[in-house]
Structure formats: C-alpha cells, structure tokens
N, C-alpha and C positions, 0 to 999 in steps of 0.2 A: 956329668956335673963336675966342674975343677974343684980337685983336695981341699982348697982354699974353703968354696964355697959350702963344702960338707961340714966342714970344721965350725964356721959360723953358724948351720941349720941346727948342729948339735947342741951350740953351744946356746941356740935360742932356745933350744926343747927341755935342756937343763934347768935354763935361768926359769922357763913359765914353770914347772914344774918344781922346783924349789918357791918360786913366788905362791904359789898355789898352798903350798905346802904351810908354808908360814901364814897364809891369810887364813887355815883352817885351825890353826895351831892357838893363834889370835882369837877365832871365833870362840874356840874351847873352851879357852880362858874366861869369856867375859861371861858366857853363857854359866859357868859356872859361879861365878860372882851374881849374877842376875837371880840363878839358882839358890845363894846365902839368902839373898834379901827378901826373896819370896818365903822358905823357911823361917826368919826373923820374923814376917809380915803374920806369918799363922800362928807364931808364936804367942805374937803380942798380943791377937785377938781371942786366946784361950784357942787352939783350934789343933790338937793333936793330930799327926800323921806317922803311917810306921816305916815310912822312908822317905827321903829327900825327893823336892821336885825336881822336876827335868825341866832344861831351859833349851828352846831355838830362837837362834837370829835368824831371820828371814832375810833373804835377798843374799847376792853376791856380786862383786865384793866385798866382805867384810871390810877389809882395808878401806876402800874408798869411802864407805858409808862413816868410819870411823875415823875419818880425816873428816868430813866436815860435821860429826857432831849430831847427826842425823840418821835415826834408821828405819826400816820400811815397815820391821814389827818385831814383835818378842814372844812368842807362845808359849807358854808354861803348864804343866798336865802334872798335878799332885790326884795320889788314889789313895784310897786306905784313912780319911780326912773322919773328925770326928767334933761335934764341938756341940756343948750344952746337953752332952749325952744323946746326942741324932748324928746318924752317920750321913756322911756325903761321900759318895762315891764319885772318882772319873770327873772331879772338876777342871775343867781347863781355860784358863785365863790368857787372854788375847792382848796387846797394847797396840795400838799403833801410835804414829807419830811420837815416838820415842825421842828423846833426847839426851844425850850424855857426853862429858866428854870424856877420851880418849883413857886418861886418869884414872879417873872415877871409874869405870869400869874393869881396868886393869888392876886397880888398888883395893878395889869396893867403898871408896872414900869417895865422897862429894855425890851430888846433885846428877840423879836418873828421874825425868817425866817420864809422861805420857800423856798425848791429847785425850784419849781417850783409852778405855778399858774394859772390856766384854767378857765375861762368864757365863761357862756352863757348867752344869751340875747336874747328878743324880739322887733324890734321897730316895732310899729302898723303903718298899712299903713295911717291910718289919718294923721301920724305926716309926713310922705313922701310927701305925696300932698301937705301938706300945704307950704314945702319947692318951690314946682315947679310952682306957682304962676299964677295956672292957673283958674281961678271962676269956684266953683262946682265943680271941678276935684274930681273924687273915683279912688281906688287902692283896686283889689281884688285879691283873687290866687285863678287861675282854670288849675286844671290838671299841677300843679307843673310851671303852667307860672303867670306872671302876664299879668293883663287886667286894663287896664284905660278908663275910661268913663268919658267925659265932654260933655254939651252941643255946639254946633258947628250954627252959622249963616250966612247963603250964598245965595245971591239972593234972600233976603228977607221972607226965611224961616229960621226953630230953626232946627236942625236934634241933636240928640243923636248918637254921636260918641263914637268910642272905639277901641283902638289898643292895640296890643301885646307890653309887654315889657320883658327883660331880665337884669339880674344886674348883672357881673361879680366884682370882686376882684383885681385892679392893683396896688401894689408900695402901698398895706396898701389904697390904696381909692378906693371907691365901685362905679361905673361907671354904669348908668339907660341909658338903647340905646331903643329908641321907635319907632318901625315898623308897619304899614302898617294899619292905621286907615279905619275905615270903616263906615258906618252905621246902626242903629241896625236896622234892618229890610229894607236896602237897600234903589234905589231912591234920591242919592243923585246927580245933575248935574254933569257933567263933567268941572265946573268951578272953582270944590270944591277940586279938587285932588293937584293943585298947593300947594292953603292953608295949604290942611293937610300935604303935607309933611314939609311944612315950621312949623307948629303944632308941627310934633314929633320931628324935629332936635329940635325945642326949649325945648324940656323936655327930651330930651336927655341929659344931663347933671353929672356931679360930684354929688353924696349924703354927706354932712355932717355929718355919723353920728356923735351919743353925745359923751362925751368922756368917757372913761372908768378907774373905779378906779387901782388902781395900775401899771400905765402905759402899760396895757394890750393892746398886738397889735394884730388888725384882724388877722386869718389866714384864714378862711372859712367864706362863706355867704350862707343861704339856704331862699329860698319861703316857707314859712309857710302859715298855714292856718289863722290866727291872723295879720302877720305882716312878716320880713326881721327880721331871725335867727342868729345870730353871734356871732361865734366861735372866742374864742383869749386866748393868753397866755402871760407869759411872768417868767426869768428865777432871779432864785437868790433873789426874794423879802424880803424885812420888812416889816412885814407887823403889827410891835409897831410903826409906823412913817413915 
C-alpha cells in the first residue's frame, strides 16, 4: 500500500473514532438531562428514591437521531422508589417515539414528548401486608398464586393459618379476594371455620397501590416471585414537565 494511502486510512480510523467518541459523549450528556427530569417527575408526584435514575438512549447514532429531533427510545430504571408509604422496587419506564430538540436536551430547557410510555414495576409483598392490618400477616408466591400466612387463636390455642389469594385488575384498581384458609399441618376445631371465613372476607379488599410517575395507568398485574408486577402505560407524554 503507498505512504500516501496509509496516511489517509489513519487518518480515517482517527476521524471515526473521535466521531464515535463525541457521539457517546453527546449521548451522556442528554441521558443525564433526561435522568434530571425523571428525578423531578418523582419528585413532584411525592415518590421518594435513594438514588438518581439511570437514563439510555437507545439506538445509534445519537448524532443523527439528534439532528432530526427524533429518537428511537429512552429507558429509564429507578430502584429503591417509595411513595404513599408502599415500596416499588425495579421500576423501569420505556418512551418511545421521543421527541426533542437538540437544545432542550443539552440545556434541560424546552419541550421532550413521547408517543408513548410503558412501566414496569415491582411491589414487595411486605408492603401488601402491611396494608391489610392483619398482626404478623406474610404474603408469599407459590406456583403463580399467592399464599398468606398469619397466626390464628381459637379455643385457647395459636394455630398457623394460610389461605389462597388471587389479585385481579378492575376499573384501574387491583382487587386481593382471599379463599379458603387452613391450617398448616391440620387440627384445627370446627369452631374455627366461622372465623376464618370472617378472616378472609376481611382481607379481601381494594390494594392501593403507589402512584406512578407520568400518570401511568395499570393495564396488567402479574405474581411474582419478589412481589405484585405491574404493567402500565400511558399515551402523548412530556416528559420536560
């Protein structure tokens, strides 16, 4: 290969490599900016966290996506979330169809959409129980159901109870329906059965969960191994405000 032609190949592996460089330097910058607004956003809506979110722009070039104003997505993953006194763990909020200009992202000033907005979420079952106000009450997932265990006292003994629950999804509120308590290891009177159903209608109840940033409405609930997973969206956001 001629001197000449090294000289050029160099100097193209330089020039990409610096360009590369600065388009990740770019992305850092906004990402963090993006990062402000999402912290602001939880702020506003009462919703404590013990550390700052993380922001990724999705797709590459940044550069290019950022010359016209258009980006492919935004993922954002705050942990450690707390709001109305119920924890949310491991929420992770999605945008696509992002909008912004160049500015406004580099400054934190002006006008960031999004077409659209998806979260996920975990609430630990400690924070469940503690709602349903029941002493020592646990909340576990086996085999895709939930199980409640509290201690139970009838005729002057303690028994360890536990019944089935199920959480459907109605009108945006997440409904806990509790069936058919038992004992663990059996032997409980026949004077206990009253009680316990009177037990699970009482904790059959409305859940509050917390509330979620960017006016994100349930669609989905799943049992998790941790906790109650939930799925939510919502359409047209700002998400500079």
């Amino acid at each position: 290969m001629p001197k000449a032609a090294k000289i050029a190949l160099i100097v193209v592996v330089v020039l990409g490599v610096v360009v590369v460089a600065a388009d990740r330097v770019l992305a850092v910058v906004a990402e963090n900016v993006l990062a402000d607004k999402v912290a602001e956003q939880l702020k506003t809506r009462e919703i404590s966290s013990t550390g700052k979110p993380d922001a990724t722009i999705e797709g590459f070039p940044f550069l290019t996506q950022a010359a016209g104003g258009e980006f492919e997505a935004v993922q954002v993953h705050a942990a450690a979330l707390k709001s109305q006194g119920m924890a949310l763990t491991d929420l992770t909020v999605r945008a696509t169809g992002v909008k912004a200009d160049v500015s406004a992202l580099a400054s934190g000033k002006g006008e960031v959409t999004a077409a659209k907005v998806t979260g996920t979420g975990t609430v630990p079952y400690s924070s469940i129980a503690g709602l349903l106000q029941q002493a020592d009450l646990t909340i576990s997932a086996e085999k895709g159901q939930l199980k409640l265990r509290t201690p139970f006292r009838v005729a002057g003994q303690t028994f360890r109870v536990v019944a089935s629950g199920t959480v459907t999804l109605e009108n945006g509120r997440v409904r806990l329906t509790v069936t058919d308590f038992q004992a663990d290891g059996g032997g409980l009177p026949s004077a206990a059965q009253p009680l316990l159903r009177a037990l699970a209608t009482k904790l059959s109840q409305d859940i509050a969960l917390p509330t979620l940033p960017y006016d994100l409405k349930l669609e989905q609930i799943e049992v998790g191994n941790e906790g109650l997973t939930v799925h939510a969206s919502a359409l047209n956001v700002p998400l500079s405000g």
